[in-house]
N, C-alpha and C positions, 0 to 999 in steps of 0.2 A: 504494500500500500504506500503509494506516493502521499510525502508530508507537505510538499510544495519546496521553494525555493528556500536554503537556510538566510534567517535572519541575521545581518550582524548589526555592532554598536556603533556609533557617526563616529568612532576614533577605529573600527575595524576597516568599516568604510574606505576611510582617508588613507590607510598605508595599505591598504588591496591597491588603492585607485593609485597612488603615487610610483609604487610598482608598478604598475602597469602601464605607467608612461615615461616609466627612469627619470621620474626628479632626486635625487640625491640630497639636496642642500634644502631646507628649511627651516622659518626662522617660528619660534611661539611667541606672540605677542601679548599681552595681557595688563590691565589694569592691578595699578600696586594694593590694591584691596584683592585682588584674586592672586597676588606674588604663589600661595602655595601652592593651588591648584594647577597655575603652570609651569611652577617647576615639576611638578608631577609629570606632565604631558610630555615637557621636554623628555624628562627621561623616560618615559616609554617610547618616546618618538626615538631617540638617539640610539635605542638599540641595534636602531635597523639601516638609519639614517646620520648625513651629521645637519646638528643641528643647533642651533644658535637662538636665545632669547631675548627677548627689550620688556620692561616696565614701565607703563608710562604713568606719571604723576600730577598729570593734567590736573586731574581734579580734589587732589592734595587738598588744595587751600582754594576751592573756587573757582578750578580754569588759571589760578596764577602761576600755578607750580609750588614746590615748598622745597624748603631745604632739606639737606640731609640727601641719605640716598637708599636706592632701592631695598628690601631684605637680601640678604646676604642671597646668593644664591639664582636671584632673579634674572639678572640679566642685565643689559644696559640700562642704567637710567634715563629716561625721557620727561625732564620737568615741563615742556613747552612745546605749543604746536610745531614750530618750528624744527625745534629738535627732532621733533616724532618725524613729519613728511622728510626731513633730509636725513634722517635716520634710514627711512625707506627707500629712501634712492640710493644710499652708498652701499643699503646691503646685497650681497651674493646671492642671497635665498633665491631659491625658483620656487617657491609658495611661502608664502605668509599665512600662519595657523591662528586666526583671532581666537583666546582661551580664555575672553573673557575683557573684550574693551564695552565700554559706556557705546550710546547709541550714537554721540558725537565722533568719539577716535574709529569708530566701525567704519563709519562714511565717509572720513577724511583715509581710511586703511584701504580701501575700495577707491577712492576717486587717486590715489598718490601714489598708488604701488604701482611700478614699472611691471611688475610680474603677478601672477592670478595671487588671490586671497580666498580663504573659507573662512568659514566661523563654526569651533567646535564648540563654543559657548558662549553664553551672553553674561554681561553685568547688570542686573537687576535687582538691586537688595531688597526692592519693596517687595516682590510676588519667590523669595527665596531663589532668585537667575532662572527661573520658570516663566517668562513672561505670557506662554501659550497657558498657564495654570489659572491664571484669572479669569479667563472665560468660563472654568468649572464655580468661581467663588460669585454668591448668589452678592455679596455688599462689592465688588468688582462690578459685576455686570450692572447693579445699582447705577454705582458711579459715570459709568459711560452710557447710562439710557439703553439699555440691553433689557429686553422680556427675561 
């Protein structure tokens, strides 16, 4: 008896599909409120790939950047827009792995990358980075005039 096709998870996904088109070099991007998570990603990604990470601290202090620097571990620091898009230009990556930027560095990640970009996660602390979860939450759907 046929079970159908096997399912995999958006990060089996991405290193099926990256093999399959011989990218090698990738970089994991991520918001310094998700620092752990992608250093997680990194290292799974790195096992197979090389791979290289940025933090960005946009939203530190408001969009100004803040001092100090990334969690150990993280990656490049990116206090400023600036930093971020010419960050993305100077780097080698042939995919950019979004692992958790705000919905502003997503767009500017997507409009600056010289090279493709995915998104294996989002930064959303209100709905726990579930932003598709709110459509289940009955004071959610409230909120934005939803039956």
């Amino acid at each position: 008896m046929s079970v159908g096709p096997e399912i995999h998870s958006r990060l089996e996904e991405l290193i099926d599909f990256c093999r399959e088109v011989g990218y090698r070099r990738m970089e994991v991007i991520c918001c310094h409120q998700q620092a752990a998570e992608g250093r997680e990603m990194a290292r799974i990604l790195s096992r197979r790939f090389i791979v290289g990470a940025a933090c960005c601290r946009i939203c530190a202090a408001g969009g100004a950047g803040r001092s100090g620097s990334a969690p150990p571990g993280a990656g490049e620091d990116l206090p400023t827009r600036r930093d971020f898009i010419e960050h993305l230009r100077q780097s080698v990556a042939e995919l950019f792995v979004d692992a958790g930027l705000c919905a502003t560095m997503e767009v500017l990640l997507n409009r600056y990358s010289p090279v493709p970009a995915t998104t294996l996660a989002v930064r959303d602390p209100r709905t726990a980075h579930d932003p598709l979860g709110m459509l289940k939450s009955p004071s959610w759907r409230q909120k934005f005039g939803l039956p």
